[in-house]
VOTI-968115 format. One record per residue (C-alpha): x, y, z; residue in one letter. Coordinates in Angstrom, 2 decimals. Example, Ala and Ser with C-alpha at 12.3 -4.5 7.8 and 13.67 -1.06 7.14 Angstrom:
BEGIN
<node east="12.30" north="-4.50" up="7.80" residu="A"/>
<node east="13.67" north="-1.06" up="7.14" residu="S"/>
//
This chain:
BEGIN
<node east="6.83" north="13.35" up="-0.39" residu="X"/>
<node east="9.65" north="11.30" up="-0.67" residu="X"/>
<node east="11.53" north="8.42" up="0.79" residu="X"/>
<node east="15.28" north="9.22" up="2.74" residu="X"/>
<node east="18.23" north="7.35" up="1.21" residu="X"/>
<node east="19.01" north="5.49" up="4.11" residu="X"/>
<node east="22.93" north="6.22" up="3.24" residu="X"/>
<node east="22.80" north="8.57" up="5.83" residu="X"/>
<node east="22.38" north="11.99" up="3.29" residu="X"/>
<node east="19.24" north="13.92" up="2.55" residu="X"/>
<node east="18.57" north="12.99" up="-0.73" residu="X"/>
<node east="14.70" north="12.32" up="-1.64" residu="X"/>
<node east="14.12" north="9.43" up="-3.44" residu="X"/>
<node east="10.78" north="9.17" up="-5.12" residu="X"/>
<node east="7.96" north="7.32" up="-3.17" residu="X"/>
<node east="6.69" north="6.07" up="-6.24" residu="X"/>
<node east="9.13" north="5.18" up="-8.96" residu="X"/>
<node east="8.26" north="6.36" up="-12.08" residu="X"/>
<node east="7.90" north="3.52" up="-14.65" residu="X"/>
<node east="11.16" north="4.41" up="-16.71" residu="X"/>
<node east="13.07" north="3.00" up="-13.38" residu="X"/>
<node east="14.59" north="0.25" up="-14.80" residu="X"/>
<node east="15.74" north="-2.63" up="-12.82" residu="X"/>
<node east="19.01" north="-3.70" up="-13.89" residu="X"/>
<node east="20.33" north="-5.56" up="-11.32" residu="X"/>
<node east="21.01" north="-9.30" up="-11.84" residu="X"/>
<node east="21.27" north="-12.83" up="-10.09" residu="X"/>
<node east="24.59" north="-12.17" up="-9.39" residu="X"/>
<node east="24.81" north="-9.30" up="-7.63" residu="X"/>
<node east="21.43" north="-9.67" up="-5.66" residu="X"/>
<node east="22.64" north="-12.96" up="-4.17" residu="X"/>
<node east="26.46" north="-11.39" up="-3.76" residu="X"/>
<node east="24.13" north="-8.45" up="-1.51" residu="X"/>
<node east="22.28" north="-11.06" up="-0.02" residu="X"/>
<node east="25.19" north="-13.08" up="1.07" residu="X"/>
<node east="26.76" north="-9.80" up="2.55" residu="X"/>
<node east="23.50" north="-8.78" up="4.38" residu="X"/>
<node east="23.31" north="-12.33" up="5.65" residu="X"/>
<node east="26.95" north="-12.36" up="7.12" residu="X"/>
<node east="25.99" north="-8.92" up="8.84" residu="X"/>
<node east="22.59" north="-10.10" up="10.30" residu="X"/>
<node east="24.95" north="-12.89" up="11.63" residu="X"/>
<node east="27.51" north="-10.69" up="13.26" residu="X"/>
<node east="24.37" north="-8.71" up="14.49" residu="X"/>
<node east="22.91" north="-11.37" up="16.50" residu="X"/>
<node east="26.28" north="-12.68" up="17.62" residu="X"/>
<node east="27.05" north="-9.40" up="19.04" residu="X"/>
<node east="23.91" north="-9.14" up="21.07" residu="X"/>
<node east="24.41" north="-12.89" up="22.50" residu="X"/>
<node east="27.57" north="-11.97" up="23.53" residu="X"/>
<node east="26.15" north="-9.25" up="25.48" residu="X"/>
<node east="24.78" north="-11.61" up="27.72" residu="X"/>
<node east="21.06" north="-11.09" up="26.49" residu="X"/>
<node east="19.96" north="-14.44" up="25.81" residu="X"/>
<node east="19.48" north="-16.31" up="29.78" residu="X"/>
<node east="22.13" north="-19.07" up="29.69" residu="X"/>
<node east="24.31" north="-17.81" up="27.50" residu="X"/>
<node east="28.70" north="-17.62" up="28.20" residu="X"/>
<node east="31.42" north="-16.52" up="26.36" residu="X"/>
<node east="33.64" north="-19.51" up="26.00" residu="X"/>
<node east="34.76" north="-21.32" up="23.40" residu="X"/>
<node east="32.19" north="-24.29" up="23.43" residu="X"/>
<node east="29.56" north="-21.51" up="23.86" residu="X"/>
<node east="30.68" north="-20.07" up="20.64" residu="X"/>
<node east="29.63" north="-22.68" up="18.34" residu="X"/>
<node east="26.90" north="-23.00" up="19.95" residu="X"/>
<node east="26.18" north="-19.51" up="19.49" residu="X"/>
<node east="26.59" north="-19.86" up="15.69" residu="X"/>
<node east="23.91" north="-22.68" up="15.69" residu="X"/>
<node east="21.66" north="-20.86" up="17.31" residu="X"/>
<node east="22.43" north="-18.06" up="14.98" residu="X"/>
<node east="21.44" north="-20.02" up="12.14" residu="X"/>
<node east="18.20" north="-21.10" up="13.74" residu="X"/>
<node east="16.13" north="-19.21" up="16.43" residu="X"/>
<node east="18.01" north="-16.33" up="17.23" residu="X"/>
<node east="16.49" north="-13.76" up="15.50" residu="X"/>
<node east="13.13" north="-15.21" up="16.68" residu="X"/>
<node east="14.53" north="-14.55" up="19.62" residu="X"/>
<node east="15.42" north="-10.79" up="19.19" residu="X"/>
<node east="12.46" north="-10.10" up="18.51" residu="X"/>
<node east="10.49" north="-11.85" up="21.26" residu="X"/>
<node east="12.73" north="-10.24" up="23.12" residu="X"/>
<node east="12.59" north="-6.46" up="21.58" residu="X"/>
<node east="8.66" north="-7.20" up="21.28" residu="X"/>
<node east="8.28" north="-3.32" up="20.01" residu="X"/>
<node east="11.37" north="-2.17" up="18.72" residu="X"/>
<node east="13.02" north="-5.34" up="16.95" residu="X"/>
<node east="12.98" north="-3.81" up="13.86" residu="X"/>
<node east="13.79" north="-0.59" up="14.67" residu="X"/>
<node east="16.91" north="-1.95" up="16.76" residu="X"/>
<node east="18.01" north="-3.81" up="13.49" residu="X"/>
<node east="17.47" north="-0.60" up="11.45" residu="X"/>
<node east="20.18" north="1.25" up="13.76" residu="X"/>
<node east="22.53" north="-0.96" up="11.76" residu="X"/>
<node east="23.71" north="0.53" up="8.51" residu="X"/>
<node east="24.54" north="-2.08" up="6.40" residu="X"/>
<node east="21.24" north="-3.80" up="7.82" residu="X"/>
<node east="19.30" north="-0.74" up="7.06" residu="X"/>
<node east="20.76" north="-0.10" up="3.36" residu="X"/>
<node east="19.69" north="-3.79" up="2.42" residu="X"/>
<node east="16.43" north="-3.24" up="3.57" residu="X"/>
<node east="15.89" north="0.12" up="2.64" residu="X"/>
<node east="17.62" north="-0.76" up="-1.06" residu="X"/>
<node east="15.92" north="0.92" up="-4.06" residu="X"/>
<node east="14.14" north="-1.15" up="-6.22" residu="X"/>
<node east="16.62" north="-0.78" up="-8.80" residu="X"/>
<node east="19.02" north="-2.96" up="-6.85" residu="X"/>
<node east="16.57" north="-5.51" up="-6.43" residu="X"/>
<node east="16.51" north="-8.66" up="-8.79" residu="X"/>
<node east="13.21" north="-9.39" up="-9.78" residu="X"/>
<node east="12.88" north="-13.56" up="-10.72" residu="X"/>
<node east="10.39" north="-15.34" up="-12.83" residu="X"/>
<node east="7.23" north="-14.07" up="-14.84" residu="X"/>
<node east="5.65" north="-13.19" up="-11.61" residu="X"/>
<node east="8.82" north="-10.89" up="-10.43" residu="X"/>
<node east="9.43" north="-12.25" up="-7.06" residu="X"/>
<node east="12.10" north="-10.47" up="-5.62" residu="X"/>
<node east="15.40" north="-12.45" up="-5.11" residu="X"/>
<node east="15.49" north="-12.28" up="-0.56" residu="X"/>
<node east="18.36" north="-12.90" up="1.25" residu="X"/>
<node east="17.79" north="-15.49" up="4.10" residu="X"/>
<node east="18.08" north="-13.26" up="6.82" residu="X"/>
<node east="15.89" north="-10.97" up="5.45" residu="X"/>
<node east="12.70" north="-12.82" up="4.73" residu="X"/>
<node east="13.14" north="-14.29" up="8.56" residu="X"/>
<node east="12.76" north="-10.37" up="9.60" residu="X"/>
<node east="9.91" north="-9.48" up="7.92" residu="X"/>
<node east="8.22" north="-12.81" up="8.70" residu="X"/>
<node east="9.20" north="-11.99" up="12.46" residu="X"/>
<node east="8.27" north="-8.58" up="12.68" residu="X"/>
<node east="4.47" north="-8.87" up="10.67" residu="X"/>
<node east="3.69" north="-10.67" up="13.84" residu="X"/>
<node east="3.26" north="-7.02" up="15.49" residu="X"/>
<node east="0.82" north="-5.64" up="13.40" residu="X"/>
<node east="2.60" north="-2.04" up="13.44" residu="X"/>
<node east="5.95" north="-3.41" up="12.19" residu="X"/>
<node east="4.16" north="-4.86" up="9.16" residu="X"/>
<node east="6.89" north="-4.71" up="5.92" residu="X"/>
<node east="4.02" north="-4.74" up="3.24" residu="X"/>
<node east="4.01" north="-7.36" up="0.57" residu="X"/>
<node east="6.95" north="-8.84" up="1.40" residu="X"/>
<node east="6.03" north="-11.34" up="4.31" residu="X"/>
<node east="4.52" north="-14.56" up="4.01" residu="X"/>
<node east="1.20" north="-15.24" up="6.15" residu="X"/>
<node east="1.72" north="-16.68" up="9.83" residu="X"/>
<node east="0.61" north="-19.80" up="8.88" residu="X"/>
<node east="3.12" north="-20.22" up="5.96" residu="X"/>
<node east="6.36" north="-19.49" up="8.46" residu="X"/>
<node east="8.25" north="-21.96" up="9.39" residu="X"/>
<node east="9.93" north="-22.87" up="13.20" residu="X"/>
<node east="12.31" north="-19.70" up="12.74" residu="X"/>
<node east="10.91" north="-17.42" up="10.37" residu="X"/>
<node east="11.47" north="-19.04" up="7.24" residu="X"/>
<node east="9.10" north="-18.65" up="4.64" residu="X"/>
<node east="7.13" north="-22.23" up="3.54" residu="X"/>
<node east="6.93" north="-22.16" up="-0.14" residu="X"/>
<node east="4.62" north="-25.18" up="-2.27" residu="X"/>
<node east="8.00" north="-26.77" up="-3.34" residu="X"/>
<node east="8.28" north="-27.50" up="0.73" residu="X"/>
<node east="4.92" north="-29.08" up="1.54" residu="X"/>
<node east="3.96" north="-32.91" up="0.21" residu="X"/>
<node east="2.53" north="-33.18" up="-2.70" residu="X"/>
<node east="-1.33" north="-32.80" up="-2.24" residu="X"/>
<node east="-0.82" north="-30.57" up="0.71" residu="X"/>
<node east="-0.51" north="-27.11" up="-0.39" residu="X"/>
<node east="-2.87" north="-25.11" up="-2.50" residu="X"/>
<node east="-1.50" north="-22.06" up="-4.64" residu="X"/>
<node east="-3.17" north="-18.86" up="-3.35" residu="X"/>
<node east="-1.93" north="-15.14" up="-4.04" residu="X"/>
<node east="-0.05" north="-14.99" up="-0.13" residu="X"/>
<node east="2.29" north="-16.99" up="-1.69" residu="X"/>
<node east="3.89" north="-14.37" up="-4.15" residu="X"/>
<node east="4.81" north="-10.93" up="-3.58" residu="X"/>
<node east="2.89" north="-9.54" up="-6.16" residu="X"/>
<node east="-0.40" north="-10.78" up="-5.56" residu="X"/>
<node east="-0.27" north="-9.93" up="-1.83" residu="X"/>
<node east="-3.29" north="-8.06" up="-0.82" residu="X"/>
<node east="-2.37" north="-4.78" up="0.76" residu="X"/>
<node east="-1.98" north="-4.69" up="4.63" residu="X"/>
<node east="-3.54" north="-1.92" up="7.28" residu="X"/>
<node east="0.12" north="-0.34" up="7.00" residu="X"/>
<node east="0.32" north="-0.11" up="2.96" residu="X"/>
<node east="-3.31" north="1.37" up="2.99" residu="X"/>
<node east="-2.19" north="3.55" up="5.57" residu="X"/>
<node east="1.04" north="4.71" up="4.05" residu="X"/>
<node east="-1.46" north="5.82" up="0.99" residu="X"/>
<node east="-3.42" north="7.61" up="2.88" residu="X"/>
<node east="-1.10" north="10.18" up="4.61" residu="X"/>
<node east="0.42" north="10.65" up="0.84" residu="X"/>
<node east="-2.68" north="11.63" up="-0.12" residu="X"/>
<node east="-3.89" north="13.67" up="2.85" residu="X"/>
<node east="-0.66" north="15.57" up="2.70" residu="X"/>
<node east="-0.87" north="15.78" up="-0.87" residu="X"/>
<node east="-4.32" north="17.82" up="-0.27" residu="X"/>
<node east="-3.13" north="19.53" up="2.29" residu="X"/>
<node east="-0.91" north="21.67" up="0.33" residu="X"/>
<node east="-3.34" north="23.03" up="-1.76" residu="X"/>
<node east="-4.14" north="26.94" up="-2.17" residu="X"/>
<node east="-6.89" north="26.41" up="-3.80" residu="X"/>
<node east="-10.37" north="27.68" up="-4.13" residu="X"/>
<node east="-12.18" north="24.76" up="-3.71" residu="X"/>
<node east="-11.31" north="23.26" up="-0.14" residu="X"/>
<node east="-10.36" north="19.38" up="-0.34" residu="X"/>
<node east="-10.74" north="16.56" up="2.39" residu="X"/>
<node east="-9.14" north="13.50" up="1.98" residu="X"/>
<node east="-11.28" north="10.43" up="3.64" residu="X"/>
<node east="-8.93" north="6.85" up="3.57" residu="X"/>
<node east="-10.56" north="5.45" up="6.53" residu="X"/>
<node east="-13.53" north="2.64" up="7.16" residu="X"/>
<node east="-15.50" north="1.26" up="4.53" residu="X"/>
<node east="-17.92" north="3.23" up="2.14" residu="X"/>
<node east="-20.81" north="3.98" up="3.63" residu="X"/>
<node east="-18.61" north="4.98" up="6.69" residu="X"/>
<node east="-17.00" north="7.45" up="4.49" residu="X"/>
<node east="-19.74" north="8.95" up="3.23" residu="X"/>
<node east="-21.28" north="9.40" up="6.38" residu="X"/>
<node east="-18.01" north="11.32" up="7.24" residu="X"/>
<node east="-18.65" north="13.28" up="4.54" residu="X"/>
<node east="-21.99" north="14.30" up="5.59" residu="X"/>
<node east="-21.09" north="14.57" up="9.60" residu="X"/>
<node east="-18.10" north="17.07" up="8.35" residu="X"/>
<node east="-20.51" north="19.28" up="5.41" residu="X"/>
<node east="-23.08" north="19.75" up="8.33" residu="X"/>
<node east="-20.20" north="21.14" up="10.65" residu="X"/>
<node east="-19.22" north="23.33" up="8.21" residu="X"/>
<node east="-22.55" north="24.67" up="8.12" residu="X"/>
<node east="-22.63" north="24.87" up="11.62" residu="X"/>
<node east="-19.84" north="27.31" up="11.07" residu="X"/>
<node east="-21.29" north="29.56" up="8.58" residu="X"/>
<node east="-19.42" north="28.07" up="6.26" residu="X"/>
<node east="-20.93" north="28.37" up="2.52" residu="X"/>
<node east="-19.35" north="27.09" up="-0.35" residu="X"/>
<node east="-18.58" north="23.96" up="-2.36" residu="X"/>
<node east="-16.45" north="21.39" up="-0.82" residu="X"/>
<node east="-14.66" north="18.59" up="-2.34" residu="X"/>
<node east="-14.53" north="15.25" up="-0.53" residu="X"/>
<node east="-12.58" north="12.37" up="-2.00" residu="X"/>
<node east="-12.37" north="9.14" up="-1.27" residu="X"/>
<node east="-10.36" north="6.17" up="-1.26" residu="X"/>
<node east="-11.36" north="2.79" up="0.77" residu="X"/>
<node east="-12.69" north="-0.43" up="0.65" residu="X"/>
<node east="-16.31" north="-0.94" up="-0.05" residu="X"/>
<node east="-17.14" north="-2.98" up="3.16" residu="X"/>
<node east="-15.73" north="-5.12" up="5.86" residu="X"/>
<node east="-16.86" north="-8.27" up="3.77" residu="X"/>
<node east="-15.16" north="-7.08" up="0.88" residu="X"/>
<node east="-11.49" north="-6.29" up="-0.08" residu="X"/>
<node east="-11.50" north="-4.45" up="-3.08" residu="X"/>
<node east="-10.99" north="-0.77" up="-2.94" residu="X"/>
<node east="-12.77" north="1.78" up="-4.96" residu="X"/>
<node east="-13.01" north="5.93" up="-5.12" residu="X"/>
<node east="-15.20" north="8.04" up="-4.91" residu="X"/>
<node east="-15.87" north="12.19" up="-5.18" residu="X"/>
<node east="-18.47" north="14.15" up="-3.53" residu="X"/>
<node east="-18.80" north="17.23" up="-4.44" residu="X"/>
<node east="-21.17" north="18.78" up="-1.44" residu="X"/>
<node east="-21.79" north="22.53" up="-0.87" residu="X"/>
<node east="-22.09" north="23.28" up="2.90" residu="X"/>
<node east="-25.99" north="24.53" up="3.05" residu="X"/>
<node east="-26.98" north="21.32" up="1.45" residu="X"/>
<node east="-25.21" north="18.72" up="3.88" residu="X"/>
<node east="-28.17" north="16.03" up="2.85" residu="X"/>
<node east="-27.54" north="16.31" up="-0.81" residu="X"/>
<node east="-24.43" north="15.90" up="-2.47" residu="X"/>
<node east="-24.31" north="18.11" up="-5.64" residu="X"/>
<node east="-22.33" north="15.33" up="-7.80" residu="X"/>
<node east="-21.08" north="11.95" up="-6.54" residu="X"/>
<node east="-17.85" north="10.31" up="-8.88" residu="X"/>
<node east="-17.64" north="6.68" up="-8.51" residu="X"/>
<node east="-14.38" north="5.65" up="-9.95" residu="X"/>
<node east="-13.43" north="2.19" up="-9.56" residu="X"/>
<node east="-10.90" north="0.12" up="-11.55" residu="X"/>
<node east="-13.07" north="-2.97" up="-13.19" residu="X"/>
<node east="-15.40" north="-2.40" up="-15.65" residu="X"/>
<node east="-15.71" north="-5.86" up="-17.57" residu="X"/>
<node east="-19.06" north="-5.52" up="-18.96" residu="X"/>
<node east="-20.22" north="-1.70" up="-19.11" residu="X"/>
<node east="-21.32" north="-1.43" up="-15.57" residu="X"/>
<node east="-18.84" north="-1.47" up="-12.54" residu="X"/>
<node east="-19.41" north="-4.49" up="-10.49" residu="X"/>
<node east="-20.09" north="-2.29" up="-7.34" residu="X"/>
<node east="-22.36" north="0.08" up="-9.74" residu="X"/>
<node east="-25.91" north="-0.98" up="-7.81" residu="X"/>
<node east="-23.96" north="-1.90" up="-3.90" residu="X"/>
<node east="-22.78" north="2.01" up="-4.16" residu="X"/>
<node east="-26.12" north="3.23" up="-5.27" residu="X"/>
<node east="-27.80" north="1.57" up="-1.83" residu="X"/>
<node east="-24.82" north="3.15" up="-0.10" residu="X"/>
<node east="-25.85" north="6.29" up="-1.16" residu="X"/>
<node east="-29.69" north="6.24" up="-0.31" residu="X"/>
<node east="-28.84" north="4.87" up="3.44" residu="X"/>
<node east="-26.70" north="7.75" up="3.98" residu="X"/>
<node east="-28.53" north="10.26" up="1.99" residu="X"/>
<node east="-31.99" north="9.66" up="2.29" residu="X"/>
<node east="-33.86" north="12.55" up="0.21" residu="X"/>
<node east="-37.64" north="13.92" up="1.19" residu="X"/>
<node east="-40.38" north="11.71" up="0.08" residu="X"/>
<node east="-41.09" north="12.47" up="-3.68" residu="X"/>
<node east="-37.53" north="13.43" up="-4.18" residu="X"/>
<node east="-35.04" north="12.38" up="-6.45" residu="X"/>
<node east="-33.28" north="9.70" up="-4.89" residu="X"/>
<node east="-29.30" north="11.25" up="-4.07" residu="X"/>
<node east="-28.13" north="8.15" up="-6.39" residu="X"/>
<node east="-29.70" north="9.46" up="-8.87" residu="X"/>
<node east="-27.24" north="11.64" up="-9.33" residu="X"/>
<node east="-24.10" north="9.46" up="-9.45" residu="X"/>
<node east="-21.93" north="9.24" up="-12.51" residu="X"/>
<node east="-19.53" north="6.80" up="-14.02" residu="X"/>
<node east="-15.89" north="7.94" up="-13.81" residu="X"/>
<node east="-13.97" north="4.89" up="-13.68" residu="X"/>
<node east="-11.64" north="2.87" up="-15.69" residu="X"/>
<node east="-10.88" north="-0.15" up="-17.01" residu="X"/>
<node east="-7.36" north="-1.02" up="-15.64" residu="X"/>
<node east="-7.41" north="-4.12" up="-13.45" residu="X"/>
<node east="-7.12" north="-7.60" up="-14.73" residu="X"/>
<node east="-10.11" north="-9.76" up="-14.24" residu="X"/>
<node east="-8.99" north="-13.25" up="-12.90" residu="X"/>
<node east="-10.76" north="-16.02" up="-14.98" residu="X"/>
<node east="-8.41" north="-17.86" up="-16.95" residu="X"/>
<node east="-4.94" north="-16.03" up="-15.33" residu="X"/>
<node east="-2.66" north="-17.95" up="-13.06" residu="X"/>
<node east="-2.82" north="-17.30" up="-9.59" residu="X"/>
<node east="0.53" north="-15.52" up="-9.66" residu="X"/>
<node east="0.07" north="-13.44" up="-12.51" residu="X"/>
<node east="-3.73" north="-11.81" up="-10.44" residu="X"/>
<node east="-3.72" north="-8.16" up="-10.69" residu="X"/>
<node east="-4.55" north="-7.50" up="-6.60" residu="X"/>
<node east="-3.23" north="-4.03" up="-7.36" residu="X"/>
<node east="-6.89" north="-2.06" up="-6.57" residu="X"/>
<node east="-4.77" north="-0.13" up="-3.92" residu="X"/>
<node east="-2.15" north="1.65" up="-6.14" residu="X"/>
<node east="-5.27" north="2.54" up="-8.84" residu="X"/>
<node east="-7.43" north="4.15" up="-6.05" residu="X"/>
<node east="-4.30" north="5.93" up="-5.04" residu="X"/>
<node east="-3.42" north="7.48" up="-8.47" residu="X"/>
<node east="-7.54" north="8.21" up="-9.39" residu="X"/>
<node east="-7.60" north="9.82" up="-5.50" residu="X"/>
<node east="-3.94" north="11.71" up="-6.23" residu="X"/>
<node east="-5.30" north="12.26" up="-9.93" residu="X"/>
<node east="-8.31" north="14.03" up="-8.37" residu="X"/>
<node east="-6.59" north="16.14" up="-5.58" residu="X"/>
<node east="-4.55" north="17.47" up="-8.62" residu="X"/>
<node east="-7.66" north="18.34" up="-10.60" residu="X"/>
<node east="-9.76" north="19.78" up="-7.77" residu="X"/>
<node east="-6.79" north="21.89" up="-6.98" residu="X"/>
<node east="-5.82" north="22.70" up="-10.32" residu="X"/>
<node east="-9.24" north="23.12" up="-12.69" residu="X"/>
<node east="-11.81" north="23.26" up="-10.05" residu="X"/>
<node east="-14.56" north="24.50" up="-12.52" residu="X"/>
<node east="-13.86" north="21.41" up="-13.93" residu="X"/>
<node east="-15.31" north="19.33" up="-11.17" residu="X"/>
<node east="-17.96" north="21.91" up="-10.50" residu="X"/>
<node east="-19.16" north="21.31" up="-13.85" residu="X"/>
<node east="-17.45" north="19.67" up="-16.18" residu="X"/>
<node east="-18.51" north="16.96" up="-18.06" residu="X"/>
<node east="-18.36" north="13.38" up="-16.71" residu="X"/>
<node east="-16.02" north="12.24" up="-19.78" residu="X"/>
<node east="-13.70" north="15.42" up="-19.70" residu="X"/>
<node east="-13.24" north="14.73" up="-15.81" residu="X"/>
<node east="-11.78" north="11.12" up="-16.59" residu="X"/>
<node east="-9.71" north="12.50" up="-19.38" residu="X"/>
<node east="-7.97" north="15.05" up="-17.46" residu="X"/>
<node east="-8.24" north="12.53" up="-14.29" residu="X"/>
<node east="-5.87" north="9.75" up="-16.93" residu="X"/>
<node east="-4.00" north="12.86" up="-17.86" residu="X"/>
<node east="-2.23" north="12.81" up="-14.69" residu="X"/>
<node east="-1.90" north="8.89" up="-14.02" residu="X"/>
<node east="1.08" north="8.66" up="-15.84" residu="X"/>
<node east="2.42" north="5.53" up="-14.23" residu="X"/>
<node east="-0.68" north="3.54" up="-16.04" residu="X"/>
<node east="-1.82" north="6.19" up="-18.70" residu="X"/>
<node east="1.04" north="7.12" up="-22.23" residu="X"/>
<node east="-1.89" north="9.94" up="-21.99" residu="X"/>
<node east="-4.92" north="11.03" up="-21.73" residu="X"/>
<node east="-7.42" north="8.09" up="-22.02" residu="X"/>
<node east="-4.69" north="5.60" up="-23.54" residu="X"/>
<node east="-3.53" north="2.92" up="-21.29" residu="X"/>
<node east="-0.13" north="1.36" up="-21.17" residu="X"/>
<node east="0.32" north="-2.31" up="-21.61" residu="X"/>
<node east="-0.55" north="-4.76" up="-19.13" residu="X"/>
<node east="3.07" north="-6.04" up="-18.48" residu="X"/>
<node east="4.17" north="-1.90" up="-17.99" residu="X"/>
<node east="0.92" north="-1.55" up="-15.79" residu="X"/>
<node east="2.23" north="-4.62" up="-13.61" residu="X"/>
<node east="5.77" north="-3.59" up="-13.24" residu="X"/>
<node east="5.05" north="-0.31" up="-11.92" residu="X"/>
<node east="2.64" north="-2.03" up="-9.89" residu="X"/>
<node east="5.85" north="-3.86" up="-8.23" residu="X"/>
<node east="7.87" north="-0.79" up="-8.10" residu="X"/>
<node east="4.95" north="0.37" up="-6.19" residu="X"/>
<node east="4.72" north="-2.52" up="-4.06" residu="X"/>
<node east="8.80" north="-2.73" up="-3.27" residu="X"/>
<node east="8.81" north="1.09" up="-2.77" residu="X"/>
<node east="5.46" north="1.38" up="-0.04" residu="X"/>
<node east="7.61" north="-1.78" up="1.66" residu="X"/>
<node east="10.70" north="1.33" up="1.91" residu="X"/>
<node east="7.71" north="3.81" up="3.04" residu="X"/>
<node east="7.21" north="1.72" up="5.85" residu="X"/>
<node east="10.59" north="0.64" up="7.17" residu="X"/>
<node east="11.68" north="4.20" up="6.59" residu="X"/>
<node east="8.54" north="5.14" up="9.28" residu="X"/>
<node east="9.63" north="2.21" up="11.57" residu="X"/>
<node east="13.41" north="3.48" up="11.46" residu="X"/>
<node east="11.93" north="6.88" up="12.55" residu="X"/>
<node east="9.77" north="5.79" up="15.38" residu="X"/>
<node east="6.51" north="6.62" up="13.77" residu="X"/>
<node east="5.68" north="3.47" up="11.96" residu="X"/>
<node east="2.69" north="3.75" up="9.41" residu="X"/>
<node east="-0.15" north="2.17" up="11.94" residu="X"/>
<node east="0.40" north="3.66" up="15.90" residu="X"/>
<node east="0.87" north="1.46" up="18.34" residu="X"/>
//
């Protein structure tokens, strides 16, 4: 998988940068970019008035400055009131309007201790605009609804009264939560990431609904593949969030063979805080379980056979400044999920029967964006920079989708 340079060739650039990509572009030439991007979003909209688009509108020479000032304010609002479906895919037609957007994080400048990327005008107006239709959603890098100002402008803290705005993480770009589109985005990678396997133990990738949800899935699909005649083992991972009333995302692996679709034969929870030896969601999970495999009476309970697999790599809040929150729980699930695929794929005695601690080990192995190696975590401040490559480059994922016609959440 890979993202098109969107310099009209075919080279793949990498979905997920690696965390040697360094960013080395500075103030200067990010606000030189931004000033050109800004002149062609101008022309742009100029252009299209001129076309007689906007009702009311002339060519003569009064109408021309007028034009300009309504350039500078609620034209683009415009454009995309009046493109309500394919604004942004209109804009992305325009090359030196798609290149901007579609820039590598490498010629991004990244500002402050919370690296807030340095926006040209323009641009934070479009993806304020477009998040307004919920499948032209530019992840992490739009403010909320109610922090956008008369034409798309983003309000920031320094712009309310004192006393009248409260710090929260939809302020920054890096403590965004992730949208339906970035969750989505991580989901096809994933699915497609199984789907290549030739492997002896079948994957399924589940990235949809909430936890119990999912495992239901998991037991609606095993019984169907009994149904079938199937008989063998089956590995079902997940990735989601744990319930509607609750944002963070976890994973999960169920290993289920198809004549027992009642009874998973092992069940990996693998989630990404672990302050005090037992996962927050440790007990929630184990309920989940029960409701959605409830065993004969006198049975084990199915919970009884889950086992710990996860690791300690988000940043609990107390004490941290809101922009400096780790609300990263979405790129962790996605490399313990991809870390999985790899390993059911790859070693699948190993999650037949391997050892719980061996599992993890070979699981961190292959997280190389947060792991030096096996079991040895990188430092915080490398952990949260490749957490904003991540978060710049699933923003390219999706306008890459949108330029194609197939953005990340159908219409």
């Amino acid at each position: 998988m890979g993202v098109l340079n969107p310099l009209a060739t075919d080279q793949i650039l990498p979905v997920i940068s690696p965390v040697v990509d360094q960013r080395v572009c500075t103030q200067g030439q990010a606000e030189a970019a931004n000033l050109a991007f800004d002149n062609a979003v101008r022309q742009y909209l100029l252009d299209w008035i001129a076309q007689g688009t906007v009702p009311g509108s002339d060519r003569s020479p009064d109408a021309l400055t007028d034009s300009e000032e309504f350039v500078e304010q609620g034209a683009l609002r415009q454009f995309f009131k009046h493109h309500q479906d394919d604004a942004l895919e209109l804009l992305l037609q325009n090359d030196a309007i798609a290149r901007h957007l579609m820039r590598p994080a490498s010629e991004v400048c990244f500002t402050d201790d919370h690296y807030e990327p340095l926006l040209a005008r323009f641009e934070r107006r479009i993806y304020n605009l477009a998040a307004h239709r919920e499948h032209l959603e530019v992840p992490f890098r739009y403010s909320p609804a109610s922090r956008q100002g008369d034409y798309g402008d983003s309000i920031g803290l320094a712009d309310l009264p004192p006393g009248e705005g409260r710090e929260d993480i939809g302020y920054y770009f890096g403590t965004r939560r992730s949208d339906r589109t970035a969750l989505s985005l991580l989901g096809q990678k994933l699915t497609t990431q199984a789907s290549k396997q030739q492997a002896t133990l079948p994957v399924h990738v589940i990235t949809k609904a909430y936890m119990t949800e999912a495992m239901e899935l998991v037991k609606a699909q095993t019984t169907q593949l009994q149904a079938e005649g199937d008989d063998q083992y089956h590995c079902f991972i997940i990735q989601t969030r744990h319930a509607a009333d609750d944002r963070h995302l976890g994973a999960a692996l169920l290993l289920m063979h198809s004549s027992q679709p009642d009874t998973p034969q092992r069940i990996l929870f693998c989630d990404t805080l672990n302050p005090e030896g037992t996962p927050p969601w440790w007990h929630s999970f184990k309920h989940k379980i029960d409701s959605v495999f409830p065993q004969p009476a006198g049975e084990a309970l199915a919970s009884g056979r889950l086992e710990d697999a996860g690791v300690k790599l988000q940043r609990l809040h107390d004490g941290v400044p809101v922009r400096h929150q780790d609300i990263d729980c979405a790129f962790y699930t996605y490399a313990i999920a991809d870390a999985l695929i790899q390993l059911a794929i790859e070693a699948p005695s190993l999650i037949t029967s391997g050892s719980t601690e061996s599992i993890v080990s070979h699981m961190t192995e292959r997280m190389t964006d947060y792991y030096v190696q096996a079991d040895i975590a990188r430092s915080p401040e490398t952990v949260r920079e490749a957490n904003v490559l991540h978060r710049w480059n699933t923003g390219r994922d999706a306008l890459l989708a949108i330029s194609r016609g197939t953005p990340a959440v159908a219409v």
